[in-house]
KOLLO-550924 format. One record per residue (C-alpha): x, y, z. Coordinates in Angstrom, 1 decimal, m for minus. Example, Ala and Ser with C-alpha at 12.3 -4.5 7.8 and 13.67 -1.06 7.14 Angstrom:
BEGIN
<r><xx>12.3</xx><yy>m4.5</yy><zz>7.8</zz></r>
<r><xx>13.7</xx><yy>m1.1</yy><zz>7.1</zz></r>
! end
This chain:
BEGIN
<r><xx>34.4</xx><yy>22.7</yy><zz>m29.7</zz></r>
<r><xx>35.0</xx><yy>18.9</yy><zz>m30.2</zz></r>
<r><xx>37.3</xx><yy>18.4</yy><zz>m26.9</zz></r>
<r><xx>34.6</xx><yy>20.0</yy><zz>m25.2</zz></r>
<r><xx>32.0</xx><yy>18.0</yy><zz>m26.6</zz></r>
<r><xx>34.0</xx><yy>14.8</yy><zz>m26.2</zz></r>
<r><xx>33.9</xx><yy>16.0</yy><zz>m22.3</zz></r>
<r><xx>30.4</xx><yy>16.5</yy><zz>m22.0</zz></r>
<r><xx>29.6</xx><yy>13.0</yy><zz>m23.3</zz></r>
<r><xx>32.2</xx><yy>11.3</yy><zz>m21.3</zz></r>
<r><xx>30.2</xx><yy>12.8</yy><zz>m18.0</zz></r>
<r><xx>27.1</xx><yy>11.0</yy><zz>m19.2</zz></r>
<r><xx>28.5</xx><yy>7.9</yy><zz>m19.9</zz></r>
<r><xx>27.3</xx><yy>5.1</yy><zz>m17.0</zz></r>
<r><xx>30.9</xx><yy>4.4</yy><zz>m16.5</zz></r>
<r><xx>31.6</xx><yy>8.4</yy><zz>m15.8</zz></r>
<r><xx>30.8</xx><yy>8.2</yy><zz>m12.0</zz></r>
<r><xx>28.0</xx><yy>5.7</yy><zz>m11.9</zz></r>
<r><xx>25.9</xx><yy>5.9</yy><zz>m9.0</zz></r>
<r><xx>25.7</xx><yy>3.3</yy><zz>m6.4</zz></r>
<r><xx>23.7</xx><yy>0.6</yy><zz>m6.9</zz></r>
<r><xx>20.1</xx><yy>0.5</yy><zz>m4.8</zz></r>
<r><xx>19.7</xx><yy>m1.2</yy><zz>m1.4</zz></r>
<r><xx>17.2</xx><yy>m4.1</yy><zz>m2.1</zz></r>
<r><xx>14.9</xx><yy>m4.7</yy><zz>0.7</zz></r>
<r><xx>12.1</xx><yy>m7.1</yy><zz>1.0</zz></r>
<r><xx>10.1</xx><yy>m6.7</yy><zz>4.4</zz></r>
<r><xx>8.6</xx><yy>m9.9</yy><zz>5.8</zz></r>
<r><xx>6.0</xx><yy>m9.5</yy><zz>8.0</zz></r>
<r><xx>5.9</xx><yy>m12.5</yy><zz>10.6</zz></r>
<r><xx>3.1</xx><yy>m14.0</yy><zz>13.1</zz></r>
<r><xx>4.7</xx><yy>m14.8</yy><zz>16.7</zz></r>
<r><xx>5.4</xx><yy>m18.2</yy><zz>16.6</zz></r>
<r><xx>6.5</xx><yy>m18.3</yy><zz>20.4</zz></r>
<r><xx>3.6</xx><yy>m17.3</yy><zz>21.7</zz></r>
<r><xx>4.2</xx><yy>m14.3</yy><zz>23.9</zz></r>
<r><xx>0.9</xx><yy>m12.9</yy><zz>24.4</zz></r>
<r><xx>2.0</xx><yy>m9.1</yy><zz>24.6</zz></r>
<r><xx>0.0</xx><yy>m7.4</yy><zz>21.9</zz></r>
<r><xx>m3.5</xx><yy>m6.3</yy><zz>23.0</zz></r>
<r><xx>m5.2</xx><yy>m9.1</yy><zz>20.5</zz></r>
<r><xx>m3.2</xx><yy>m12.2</yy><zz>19.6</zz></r>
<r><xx>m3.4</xx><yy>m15.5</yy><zz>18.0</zz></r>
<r><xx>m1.9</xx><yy>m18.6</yy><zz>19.0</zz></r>
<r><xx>0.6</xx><yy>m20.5</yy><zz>16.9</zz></r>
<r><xx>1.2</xx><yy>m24.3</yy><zz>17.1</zz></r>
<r><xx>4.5</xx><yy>m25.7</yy><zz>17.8</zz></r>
<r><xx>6.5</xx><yy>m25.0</yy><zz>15.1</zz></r>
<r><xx>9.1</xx><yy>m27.0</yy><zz>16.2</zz></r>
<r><xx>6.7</xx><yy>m30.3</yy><zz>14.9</zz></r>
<r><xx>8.1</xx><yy>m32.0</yy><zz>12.1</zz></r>
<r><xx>6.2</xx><yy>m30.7</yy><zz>9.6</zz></r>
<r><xx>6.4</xx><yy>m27.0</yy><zz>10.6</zz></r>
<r><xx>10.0</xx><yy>m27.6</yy><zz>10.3</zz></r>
<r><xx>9.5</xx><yy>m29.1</yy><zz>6.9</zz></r>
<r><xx>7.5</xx><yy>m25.7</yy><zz>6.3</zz></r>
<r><xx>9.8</xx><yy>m23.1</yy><zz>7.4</zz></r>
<r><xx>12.8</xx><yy>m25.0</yy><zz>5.6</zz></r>
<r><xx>10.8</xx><yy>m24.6</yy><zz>1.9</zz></r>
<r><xx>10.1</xx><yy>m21.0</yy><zz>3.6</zz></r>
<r><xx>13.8</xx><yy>m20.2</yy><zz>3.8</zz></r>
<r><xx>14.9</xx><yy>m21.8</yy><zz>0.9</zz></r>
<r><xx>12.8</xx><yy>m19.5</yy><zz>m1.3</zz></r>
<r><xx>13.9</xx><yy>m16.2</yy><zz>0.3</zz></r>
<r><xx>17.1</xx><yy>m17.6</yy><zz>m0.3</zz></r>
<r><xx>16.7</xx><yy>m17.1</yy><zz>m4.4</zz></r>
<r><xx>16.5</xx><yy>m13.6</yy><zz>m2.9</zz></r>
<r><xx>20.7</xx><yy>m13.8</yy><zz>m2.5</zz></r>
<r><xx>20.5</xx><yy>m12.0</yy><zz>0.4</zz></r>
<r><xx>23.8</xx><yy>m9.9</yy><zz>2.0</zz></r>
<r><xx>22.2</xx><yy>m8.9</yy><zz>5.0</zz></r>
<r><xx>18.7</xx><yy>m10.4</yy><zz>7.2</zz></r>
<r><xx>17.8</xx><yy>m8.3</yy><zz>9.8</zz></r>
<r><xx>15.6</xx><yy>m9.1</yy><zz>12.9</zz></r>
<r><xx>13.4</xx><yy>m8.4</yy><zz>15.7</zz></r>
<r><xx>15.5</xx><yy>m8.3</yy><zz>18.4</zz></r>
<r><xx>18.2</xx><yy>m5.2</yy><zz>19.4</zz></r>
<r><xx>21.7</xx><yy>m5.6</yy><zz>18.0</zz></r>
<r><xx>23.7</xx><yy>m7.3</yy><zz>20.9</zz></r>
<r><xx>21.2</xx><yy>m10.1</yy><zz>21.3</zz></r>
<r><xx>20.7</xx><yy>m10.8</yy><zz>17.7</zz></r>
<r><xx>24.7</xx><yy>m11.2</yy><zz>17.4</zz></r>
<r><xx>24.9</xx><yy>m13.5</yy><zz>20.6</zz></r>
<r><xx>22.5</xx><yy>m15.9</yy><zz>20.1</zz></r>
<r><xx>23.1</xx><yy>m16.2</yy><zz>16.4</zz></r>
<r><xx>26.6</xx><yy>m17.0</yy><zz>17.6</zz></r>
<r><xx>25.1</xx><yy>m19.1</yy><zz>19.4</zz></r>
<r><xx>23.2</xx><yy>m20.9</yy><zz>17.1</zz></r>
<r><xx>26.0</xx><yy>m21.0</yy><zz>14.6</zz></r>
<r><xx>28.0</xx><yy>m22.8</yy><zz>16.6</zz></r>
<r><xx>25.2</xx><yy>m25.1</yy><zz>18.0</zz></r>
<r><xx>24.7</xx><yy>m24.2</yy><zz>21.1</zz></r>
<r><xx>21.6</xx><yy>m22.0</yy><zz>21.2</zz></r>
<r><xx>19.4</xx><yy>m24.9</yy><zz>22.0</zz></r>
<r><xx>15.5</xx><yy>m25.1</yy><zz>20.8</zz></r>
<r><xx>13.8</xx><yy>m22.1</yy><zz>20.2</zz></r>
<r><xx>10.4</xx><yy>m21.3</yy><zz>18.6</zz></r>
<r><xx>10.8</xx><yy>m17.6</yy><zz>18.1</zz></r>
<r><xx>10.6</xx><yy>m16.6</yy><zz>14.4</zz></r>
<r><xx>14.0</xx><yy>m14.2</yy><zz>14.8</zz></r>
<r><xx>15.6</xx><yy>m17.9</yy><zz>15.1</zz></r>
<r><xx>12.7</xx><yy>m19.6</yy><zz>13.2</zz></r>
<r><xx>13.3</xx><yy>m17.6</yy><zz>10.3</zz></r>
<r><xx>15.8</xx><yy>m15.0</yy><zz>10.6</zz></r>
<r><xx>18.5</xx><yy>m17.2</yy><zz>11.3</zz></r>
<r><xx>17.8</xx><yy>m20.2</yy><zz>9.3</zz></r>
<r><xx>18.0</xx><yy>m17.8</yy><zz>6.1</zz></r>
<r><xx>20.9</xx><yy>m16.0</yy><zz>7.2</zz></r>
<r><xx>23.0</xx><yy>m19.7</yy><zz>7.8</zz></r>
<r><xx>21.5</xx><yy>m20.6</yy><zz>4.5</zz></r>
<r><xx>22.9</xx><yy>m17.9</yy><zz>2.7</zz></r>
<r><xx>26.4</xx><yy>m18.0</yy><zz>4.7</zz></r>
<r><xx>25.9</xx><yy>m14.8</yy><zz>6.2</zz></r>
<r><xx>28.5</xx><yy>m14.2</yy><zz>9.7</zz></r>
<r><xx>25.8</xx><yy>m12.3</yy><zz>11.7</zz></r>
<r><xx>22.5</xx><yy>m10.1</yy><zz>11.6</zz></r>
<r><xx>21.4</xx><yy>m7.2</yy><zz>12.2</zz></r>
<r><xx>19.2</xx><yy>m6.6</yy><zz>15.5</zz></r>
<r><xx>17.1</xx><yy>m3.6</yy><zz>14.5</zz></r>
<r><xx>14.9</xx><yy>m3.5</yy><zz>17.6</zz></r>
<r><xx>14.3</xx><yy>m0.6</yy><zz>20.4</zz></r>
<r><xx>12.0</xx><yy>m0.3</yy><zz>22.4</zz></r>
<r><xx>8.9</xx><yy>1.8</yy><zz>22.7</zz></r>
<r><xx>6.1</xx><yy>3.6</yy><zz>24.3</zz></r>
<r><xx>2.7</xx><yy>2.4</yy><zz>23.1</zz></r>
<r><xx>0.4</xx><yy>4.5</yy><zz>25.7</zz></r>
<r><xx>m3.2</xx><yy>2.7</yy><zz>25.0</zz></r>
<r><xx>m4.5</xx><yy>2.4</yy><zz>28.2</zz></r>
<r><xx>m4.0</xx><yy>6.5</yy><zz>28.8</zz></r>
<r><xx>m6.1</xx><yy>6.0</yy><zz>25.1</zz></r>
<r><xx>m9.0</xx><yy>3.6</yy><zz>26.1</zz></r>
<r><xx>m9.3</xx><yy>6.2</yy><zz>30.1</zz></r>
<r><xx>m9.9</xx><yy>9.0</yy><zz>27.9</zz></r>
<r><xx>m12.3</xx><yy>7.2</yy><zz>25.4</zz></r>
<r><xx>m14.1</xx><yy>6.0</yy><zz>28.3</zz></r>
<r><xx>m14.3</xx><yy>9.3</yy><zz>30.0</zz></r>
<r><xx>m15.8</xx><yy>10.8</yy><zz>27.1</zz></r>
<r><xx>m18.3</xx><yy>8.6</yy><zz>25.3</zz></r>
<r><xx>m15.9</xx><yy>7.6</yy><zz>22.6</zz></r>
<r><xx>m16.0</xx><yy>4.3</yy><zz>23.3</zz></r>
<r><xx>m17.6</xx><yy>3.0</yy><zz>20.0</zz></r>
<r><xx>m14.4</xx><yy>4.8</yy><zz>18.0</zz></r>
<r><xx>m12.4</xx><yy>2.4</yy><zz>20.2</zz></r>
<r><xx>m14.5</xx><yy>m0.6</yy><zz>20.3</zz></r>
<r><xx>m15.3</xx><yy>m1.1</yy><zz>16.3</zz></r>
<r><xx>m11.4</xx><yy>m0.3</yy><zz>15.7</zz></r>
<r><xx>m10.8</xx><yy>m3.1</yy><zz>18.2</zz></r>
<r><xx>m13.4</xx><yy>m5.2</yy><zz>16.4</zz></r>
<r><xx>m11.3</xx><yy>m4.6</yy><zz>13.1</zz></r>
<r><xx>m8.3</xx><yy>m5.4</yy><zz>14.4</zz></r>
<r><xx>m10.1</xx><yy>m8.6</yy><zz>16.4</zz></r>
<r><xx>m11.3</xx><yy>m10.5</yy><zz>12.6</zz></r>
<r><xx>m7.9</xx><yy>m9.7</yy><zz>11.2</zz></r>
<r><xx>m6.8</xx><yy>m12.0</yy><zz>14.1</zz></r>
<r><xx>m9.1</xx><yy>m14.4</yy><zz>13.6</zz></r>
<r><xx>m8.8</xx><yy>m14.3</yy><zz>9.9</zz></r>
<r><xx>m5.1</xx><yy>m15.0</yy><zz>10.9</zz></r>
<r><xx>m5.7</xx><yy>m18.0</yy><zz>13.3</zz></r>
<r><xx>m7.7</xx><yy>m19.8</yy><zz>11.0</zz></r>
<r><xx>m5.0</xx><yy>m19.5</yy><zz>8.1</zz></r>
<r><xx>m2.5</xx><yy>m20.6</yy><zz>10.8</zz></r>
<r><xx>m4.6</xx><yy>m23.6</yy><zz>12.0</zz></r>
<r><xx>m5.1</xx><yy>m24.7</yy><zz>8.7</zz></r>
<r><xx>m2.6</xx><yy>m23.7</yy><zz>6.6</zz></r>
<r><xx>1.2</xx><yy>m23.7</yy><zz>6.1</zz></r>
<r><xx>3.8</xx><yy>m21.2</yy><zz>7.5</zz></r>
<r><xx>4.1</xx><yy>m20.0</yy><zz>3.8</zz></r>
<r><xx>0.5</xx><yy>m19.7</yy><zz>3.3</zz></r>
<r><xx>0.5</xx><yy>m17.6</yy><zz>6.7</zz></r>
<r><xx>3.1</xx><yy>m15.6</yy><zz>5.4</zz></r>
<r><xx>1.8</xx><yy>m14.7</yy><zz>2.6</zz></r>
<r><xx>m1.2</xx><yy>m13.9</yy><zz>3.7</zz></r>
<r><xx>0.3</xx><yy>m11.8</yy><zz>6.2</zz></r>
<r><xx>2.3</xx><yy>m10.2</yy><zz>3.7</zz></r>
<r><xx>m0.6</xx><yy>m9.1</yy><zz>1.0</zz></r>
<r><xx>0.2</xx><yy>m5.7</yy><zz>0.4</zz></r>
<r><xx>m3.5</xx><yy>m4.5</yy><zz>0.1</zz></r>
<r><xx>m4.3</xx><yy>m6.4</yy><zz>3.4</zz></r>
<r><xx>m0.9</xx><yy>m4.5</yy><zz>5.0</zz></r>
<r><xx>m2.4</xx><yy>m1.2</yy><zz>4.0</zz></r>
<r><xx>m6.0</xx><yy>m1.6</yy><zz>5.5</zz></r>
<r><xx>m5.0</xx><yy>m3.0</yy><zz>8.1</zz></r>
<r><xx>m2.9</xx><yy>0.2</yy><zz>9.4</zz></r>
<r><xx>m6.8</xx><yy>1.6</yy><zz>9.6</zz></r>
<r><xx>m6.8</xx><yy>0.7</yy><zz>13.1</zz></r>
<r><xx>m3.5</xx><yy>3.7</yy><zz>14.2</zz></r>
<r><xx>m5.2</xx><yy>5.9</yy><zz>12.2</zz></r>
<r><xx>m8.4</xx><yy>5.8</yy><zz>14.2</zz></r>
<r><xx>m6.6</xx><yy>6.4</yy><zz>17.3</zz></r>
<r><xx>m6.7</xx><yy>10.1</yy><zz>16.0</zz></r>
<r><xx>m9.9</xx><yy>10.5</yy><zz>16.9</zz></r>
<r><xx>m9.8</xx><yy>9.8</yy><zz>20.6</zz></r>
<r><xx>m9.2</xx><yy>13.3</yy><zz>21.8</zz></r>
<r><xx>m10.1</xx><yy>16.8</yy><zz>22.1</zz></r>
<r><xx>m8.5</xx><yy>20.3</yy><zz>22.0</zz></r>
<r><xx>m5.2</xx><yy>20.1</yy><zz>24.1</zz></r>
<r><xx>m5.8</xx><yy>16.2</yy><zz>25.2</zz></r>
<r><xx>m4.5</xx><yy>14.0</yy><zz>22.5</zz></r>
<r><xx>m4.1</xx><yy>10.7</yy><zz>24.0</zz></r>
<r><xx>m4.6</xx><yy>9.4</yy><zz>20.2</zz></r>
<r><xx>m2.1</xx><yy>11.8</yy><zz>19.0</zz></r>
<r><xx>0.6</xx><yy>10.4</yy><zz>21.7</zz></r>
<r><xx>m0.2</xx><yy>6.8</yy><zz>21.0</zz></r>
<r><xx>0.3</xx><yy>7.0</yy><zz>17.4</zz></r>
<r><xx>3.9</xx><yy>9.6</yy><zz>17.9</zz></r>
<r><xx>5.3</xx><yy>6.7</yy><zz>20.2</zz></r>
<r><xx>4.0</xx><yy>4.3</yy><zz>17.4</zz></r>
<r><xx>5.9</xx><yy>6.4</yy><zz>14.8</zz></r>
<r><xx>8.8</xx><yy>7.2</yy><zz>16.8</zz></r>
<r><xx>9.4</xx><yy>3.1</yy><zz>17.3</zz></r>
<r><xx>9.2</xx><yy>2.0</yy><zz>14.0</zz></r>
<r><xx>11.4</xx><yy>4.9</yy><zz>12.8</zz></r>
<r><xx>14.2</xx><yy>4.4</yy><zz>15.4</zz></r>
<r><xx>13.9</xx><yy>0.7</yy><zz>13.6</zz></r>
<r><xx>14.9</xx><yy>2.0</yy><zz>10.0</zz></r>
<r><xx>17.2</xx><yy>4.1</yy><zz>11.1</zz></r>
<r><xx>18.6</xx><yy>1.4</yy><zz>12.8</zz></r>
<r><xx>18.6</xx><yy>m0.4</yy><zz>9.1</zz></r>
<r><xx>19.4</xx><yy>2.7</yy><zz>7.0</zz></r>
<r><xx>22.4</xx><yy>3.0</yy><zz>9.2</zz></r>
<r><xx>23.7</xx><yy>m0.5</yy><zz>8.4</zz></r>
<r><xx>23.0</xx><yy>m1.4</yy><zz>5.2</zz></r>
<r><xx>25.7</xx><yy>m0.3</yy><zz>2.4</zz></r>
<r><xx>25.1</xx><yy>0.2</yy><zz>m1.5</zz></r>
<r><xx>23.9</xx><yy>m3.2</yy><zz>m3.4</zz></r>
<r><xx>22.8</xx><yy>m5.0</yy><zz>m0.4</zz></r>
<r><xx>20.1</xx><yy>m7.3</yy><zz>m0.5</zz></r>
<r><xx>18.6</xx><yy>m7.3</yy><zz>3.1</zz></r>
<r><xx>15.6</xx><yy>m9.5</yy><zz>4.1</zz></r>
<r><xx>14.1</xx><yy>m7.8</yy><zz>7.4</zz></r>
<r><xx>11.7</xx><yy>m10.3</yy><zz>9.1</zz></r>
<r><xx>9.7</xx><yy>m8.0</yy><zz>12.2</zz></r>
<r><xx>5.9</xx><yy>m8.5</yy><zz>12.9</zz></r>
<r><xx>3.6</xx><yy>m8.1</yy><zz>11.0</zz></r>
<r><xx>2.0</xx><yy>m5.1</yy><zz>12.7</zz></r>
<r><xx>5.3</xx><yy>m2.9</yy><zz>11.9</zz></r>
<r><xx>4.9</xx><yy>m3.8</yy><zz>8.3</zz></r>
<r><xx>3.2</xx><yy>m0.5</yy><zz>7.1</zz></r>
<r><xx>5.6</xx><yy>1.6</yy><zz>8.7</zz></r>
<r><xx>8.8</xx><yy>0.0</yy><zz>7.5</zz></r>
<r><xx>7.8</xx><yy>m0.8</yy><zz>3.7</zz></r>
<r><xx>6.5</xx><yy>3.5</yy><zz>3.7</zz></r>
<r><xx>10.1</xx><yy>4.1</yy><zz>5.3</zz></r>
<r><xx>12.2</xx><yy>2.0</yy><zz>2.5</zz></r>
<r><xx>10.1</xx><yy>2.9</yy><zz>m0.2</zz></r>
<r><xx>10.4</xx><yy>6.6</yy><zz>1.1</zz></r>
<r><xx>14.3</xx><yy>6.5</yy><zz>1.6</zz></r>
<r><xx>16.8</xx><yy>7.8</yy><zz>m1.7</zz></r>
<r><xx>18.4</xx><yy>4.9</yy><zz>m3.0</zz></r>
<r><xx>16.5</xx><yy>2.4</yy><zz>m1.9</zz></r>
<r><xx>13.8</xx><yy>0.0</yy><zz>m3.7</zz></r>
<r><xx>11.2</xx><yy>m2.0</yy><zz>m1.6</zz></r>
<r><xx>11.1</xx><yy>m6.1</yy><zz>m2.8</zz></r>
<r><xx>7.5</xx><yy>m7.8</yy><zz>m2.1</zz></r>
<r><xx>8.1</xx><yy>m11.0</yy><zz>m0.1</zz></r>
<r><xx>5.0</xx><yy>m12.6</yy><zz>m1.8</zz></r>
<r><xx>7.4</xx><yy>m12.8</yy><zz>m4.8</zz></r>
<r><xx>9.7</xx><yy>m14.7</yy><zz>m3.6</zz></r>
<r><xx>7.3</xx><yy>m16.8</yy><zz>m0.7</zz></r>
<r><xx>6.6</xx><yy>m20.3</yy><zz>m1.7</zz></r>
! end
């Protein structure tokens, strides 16, 4: 009986086939610091190419960086991401206000990291076919007080950015009580519709389908005992966090830990 014994306790011991180590990853929901206008209610960021935004984002990045990160992923689909952090490796990118460069590459050249990940895809987000059908059948106050919800959050937002710093923005942005009432707004969606018309029902599948295709995308990449700091908007951030915290083997880091 001993040999056996000794056999059974040599499977249990941590150095008997340890499992891998977790993948670490802190999601960092951003504000779009370029200004592109393309989301149905947006705010408007100052140029944070200014000195002191620059100051900003450098105490920003050198925070995360106590993070120790192995991998940043970004915003932007895998073959841009890699050229233009080339690119800006080598100094030739030239100025740009987007956060991907903003943020995502000034933390990965801070920890030394070779390239990034681009997680991005692109996506269906059907809200007009949404708002015809509302319209069409008196539903418009579902529509317009989720719009009204969504509309203070943005303002809540601008006034944080026009008197705050980028951290304090960040942080704010990154609240984890504010990131789950503020996903409110998709699930309202369900209720513009009726019997085989689902309008709601698409908008929210494409919504889910997007932000999916965007883990996968990081599920796929990321090995055992990385640290990966994913920087996306902040609207995303509900979706992603669920997905890591969802997925075996990984553990979900707040951002507001490490934030200045």
């Amino acid at each position: 009986m001993l040999p056996v014994l000794f056999l059974a306790l040599a499977a249990l011991s941590p150095s008997a086939g340890a499992a891998p180590a977790d993948v670490e990853v802190m999601i960092v929901g951003t504000y779009h610091m370029a200004n592109p206008g393309r989301d149905i209610h947006n705010a408007h960021a100052d140029d944070v190419l200014a000195p002191r935004r620059q100051r900003e984002l450098a105490d920003v990045a050198a925070h995360l960086a106590r993070f120790e990160p192995t991998r940043v992923a970004v915003e932007w689909p895998a073959d841009l991401a890699a050229t233009r952090y080339a690119a800006y490796l080598g100094g030739t990118l030239g100025e740009s206000r987007n956060e991907v460069v903003q943020l995502g590459f000034r933390l990965a050249k801070l920890a030394g990291l070779r390239e990034v990940d681009g997680l991005d895809v692109e996506g269906d987000f059907p809200y007009a076919a949404v708002e015809t059908y509302a319209k069409a059948h008196g539903q418009q106050a579902i529509l317009a007080d989720a719009n009204a919800q969504v509309e203070a959050f943005v303002r809540a937002m601008q006034a944080k950015i026009d008197a705050d710093t980028v951290a304090d923005v960040l942080r704010f942005l990154n609240d984890p009580a504010r990131i789950a009432r503020d996903n409110a707004f998709y699930r309202q969606m369900l209720r513009i519709g009726a019997g085989a018309q689902q309008p709601g029902v698409d908008l929210l599948t494409d919504w889910y389908k997007r932000n999916f295709a965007i883990c996968a995308n990081l599920v796929q990449r990321a090995r055992a005992g990385d640290r990966v700091v994913v920087f996306y908007g902040a609207g995303h951030a509900f979706l992603l966090r669920q997905c890591v915290q969802e997925m075996p083997g990984y553990r979900l880091v707040e951002a507001n830990g490490y934030l200045p």
